[in-house]
N, C-alpha and C positions, 0 to 999 in steps of 0.2 A: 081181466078184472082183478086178477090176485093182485098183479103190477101197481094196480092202481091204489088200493087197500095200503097195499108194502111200502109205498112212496108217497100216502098220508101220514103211515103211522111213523114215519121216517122224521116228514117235514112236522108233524107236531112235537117230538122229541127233540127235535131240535132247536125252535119255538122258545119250547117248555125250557131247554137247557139252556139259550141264551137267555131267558130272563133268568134267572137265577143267578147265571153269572155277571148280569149286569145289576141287579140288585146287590149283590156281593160288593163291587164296585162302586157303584152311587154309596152306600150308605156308609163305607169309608171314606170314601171323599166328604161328603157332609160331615161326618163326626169329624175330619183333620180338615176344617176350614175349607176347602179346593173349592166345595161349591157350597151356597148359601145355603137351597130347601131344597127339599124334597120334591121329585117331580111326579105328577100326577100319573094313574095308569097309561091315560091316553097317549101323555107325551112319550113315556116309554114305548107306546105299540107304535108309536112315529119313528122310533130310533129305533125298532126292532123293523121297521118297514113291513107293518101288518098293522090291519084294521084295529081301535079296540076292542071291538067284540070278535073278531077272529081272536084274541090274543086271550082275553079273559073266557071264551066259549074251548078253547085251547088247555089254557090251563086247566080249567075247571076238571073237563073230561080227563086231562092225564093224571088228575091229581086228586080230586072232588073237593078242594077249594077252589074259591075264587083269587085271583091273584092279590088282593088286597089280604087276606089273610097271610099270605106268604112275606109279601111288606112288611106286615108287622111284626109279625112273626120273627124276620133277620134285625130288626131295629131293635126287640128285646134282647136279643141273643146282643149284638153291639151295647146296650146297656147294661145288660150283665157284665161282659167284659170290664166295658168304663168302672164299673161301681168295684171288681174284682181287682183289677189291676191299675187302677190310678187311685188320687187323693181327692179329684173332683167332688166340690160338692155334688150332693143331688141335685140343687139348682142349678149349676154349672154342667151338669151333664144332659137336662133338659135342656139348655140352650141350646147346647154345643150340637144336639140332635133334633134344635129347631121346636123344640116344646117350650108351652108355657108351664111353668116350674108348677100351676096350683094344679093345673090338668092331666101333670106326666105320671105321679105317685098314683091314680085312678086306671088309669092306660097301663102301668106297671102291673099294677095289681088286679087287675081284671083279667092280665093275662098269666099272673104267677100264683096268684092269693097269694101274696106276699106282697108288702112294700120297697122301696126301694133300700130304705135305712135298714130294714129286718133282713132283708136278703144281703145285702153289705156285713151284719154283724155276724149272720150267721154261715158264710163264705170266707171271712177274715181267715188269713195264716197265723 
C-alpha cells in the first residue's frame, strides 16, 4: 500500500512538473510568433497524455489552484517581462500574447492592481 501512495505521489509530481514546463514553453512560443494561440487546458491534458480532469484534479491537489490560474499566472510574468524589456506598445504586446488590446489592461490589472502603462513607468531603468 505504501508503494502505491509513493508511486501516486511520484506520478502527480510529475504531472504537475511537466505542465509547468510545458507552459513555460508554449507561452514563449506564442509571445516569439512559433505558434498563433493559446491552447486550451484540455488540449494540453492531450499532450500531457492524461485526462483533463486527471490533469486539473492533479494540479489542483499539488498546488490548491486550478491549472488555469497557473496559465495566467506565467502570461503576466511573459508581460511583465515584454513591458520590462522591449519598446512594444501595450497594444503590441496584447496581440503578440493573443489579447484584445481593450480587455488585456483589465486581465493586467486584476492580476497586478496595476496597469500595464503604470507598471512599465514605474519598472523603467
Amino acid at each position: 500500500m505504501k508503494d502505491v501512495k509513493h508511486s501516486k505521489a511520484k506520478r502527480s509530481e510529475e504531472i504537475t512538473s511537466k505542465y509547468f514546463a510545458f507552459l513555460d514553453i508554449h507561452i514563449e512560443e506564442v509571445a516569439n510568433g512559433k505558434v498563433t494561440d493559446f491552447l486550451e487546458i484540455n488540449q494540453i491534458a492531450q499532450l500531457l497524455h492524461v485526462s483533463h480532469t486527471h490533469l486539473s484534479d492533479t494540479i489542483q491537489q499539488a498546488t490548491g489552484h486550478h491549472p488555469c490560474h497557473f496559465y495566467d499566472l506565467k502570461i503576466i510574468e511573459k508581460t511583465k517581462q515584454l513591458l520590462i524589456q522591449t519598446d512594444l506598445s501595450i497594444a503590441g504586446i496584447a496581440k503578440k500574447l493573443t489579447y484584445d488590446p481593450s480587455n488585456f489592461s483589465k486581465f493586467f490589472k486584476s492580476w497586478t492592481g496595476n496597469t500595464p502603462g503604470n507598471f512599465r513607468k514605474e519598472n523603467q531603468k
